[in-house]
C-alpha positions as CSV (number, residue, x, y, z in Angstrom):
1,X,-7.1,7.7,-8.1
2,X,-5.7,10.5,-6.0
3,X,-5.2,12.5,-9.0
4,X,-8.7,11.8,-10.5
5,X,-10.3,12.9,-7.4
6,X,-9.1,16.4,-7.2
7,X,-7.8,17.0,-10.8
8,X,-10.7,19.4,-11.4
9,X,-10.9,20.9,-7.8
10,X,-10.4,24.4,-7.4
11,X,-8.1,26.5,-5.0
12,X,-10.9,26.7,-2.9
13,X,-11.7,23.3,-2.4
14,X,-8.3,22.0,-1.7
15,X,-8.1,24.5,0.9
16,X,-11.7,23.6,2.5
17,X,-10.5,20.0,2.1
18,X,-7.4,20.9,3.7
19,X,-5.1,19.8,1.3
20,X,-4.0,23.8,0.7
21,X,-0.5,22.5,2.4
22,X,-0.2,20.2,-0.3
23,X,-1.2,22.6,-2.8
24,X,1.3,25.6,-1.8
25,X,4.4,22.7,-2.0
26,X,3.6,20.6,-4.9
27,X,0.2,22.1,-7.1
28,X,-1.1,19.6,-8.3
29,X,1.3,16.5,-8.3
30,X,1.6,13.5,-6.3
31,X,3.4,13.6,-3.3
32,X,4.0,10.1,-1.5
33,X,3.3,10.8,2.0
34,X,1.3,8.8,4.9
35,X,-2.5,10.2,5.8
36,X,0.2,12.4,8.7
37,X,1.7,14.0,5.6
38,X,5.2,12.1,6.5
39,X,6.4,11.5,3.5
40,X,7.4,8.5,1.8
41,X,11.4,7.2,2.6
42,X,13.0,4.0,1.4
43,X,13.7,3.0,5.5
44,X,10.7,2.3,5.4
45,X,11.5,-0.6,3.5
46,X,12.7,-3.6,5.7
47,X,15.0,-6.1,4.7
48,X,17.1,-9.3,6.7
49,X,18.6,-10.9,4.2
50,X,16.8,-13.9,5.5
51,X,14.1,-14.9,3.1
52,X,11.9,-16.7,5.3
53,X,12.2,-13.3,7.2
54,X,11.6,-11.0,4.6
55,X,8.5,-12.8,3.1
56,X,6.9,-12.8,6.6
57,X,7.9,-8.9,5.9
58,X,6.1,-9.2,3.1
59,X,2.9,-10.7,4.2
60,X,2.8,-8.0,6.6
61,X,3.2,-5.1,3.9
62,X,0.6,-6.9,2.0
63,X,-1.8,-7.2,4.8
64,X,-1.5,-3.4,6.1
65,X,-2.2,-2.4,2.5
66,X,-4.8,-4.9,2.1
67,X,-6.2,-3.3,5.3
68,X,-6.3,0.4,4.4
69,X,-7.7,-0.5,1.0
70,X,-11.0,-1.8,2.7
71,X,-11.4,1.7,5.0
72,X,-11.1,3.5,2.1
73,X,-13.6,1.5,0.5
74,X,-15.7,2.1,3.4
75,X,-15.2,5.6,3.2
76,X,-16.2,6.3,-0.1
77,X,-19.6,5.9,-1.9
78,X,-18.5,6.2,-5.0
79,X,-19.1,2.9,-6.7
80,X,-16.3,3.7,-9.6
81,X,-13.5,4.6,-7.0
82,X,-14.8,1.2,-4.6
83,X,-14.6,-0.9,-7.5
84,X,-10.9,0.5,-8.5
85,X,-10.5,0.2,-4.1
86,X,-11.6,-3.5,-4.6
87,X,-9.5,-4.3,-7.5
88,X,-6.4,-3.0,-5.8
89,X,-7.3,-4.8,-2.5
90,X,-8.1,-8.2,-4.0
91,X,-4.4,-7.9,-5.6
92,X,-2.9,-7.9,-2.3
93,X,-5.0,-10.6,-0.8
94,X,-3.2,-12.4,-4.1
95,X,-0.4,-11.2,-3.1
96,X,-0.4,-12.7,0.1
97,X,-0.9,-16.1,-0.5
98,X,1.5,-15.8,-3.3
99,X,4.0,-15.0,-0.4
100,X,2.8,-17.3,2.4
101,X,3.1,-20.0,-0.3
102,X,6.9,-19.3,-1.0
103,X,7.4,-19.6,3.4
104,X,6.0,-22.8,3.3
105,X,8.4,-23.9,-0.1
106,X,11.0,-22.2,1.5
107,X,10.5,-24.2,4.8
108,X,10.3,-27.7,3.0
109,X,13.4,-27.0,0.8
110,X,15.4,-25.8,4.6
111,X,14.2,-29.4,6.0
112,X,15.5,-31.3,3.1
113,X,19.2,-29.6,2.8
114,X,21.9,-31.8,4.1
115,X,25.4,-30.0,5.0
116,X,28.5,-31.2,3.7
């Protein structure tokens, strides 16, 4: 999406649209980075090695992501870029559940183990 949006955008509009930083390091070519321009880093990834843990890590990645997909939905007015926003956003709702449903196995299967 990022790249459909500016893909045809001049020099001059990146710079008014203050993405001339962006430009100077990488032209035209995606760049993972936060809306601060941190970029992107594998810490950010968080992991216990529990899995009741790390699905409730999950459900929080989801929800974040499910979070920022609706202000930018409510940012735009573009109804082709809102319906690929609400696509995307739906997926992690999906998402979600998907995971919440796993705790809740996960919880049932921990109640029935017997040690030995």
């Amino acid at each position: 999406m990022v790249y459909k949006l500016t893909k045809d955008a001049t020099v001059e509009e990146l710079d008014a649209a203050g993405l001339a930083p962006h430009y100077v390091a990488h032209d035209s070519a995606l760049f993972y980075e936060n809306a601060s321009g941190v970029p992107w880093t594998a810490a950010y990834i968080q992991a216990k090695g529990d899995p009741i843990a790390d699905l409730y890590e999950d459900i929080a990645a989801e929800e974040k992501a499910r979070a920022t997909y609706q202000w930018l939905i409510d940012m735009t007015d573009d109804v082709d870029l809102q319906d690929g926003l609400k696509f995307l956003r739906e997926r992690e709702i999906i998402h979600s559940l998907r995971f919440r449903e796993a705790v809740e196995i996960l919880k049932d299967d921990r109640g029935k183990k017997t040690n030995f």
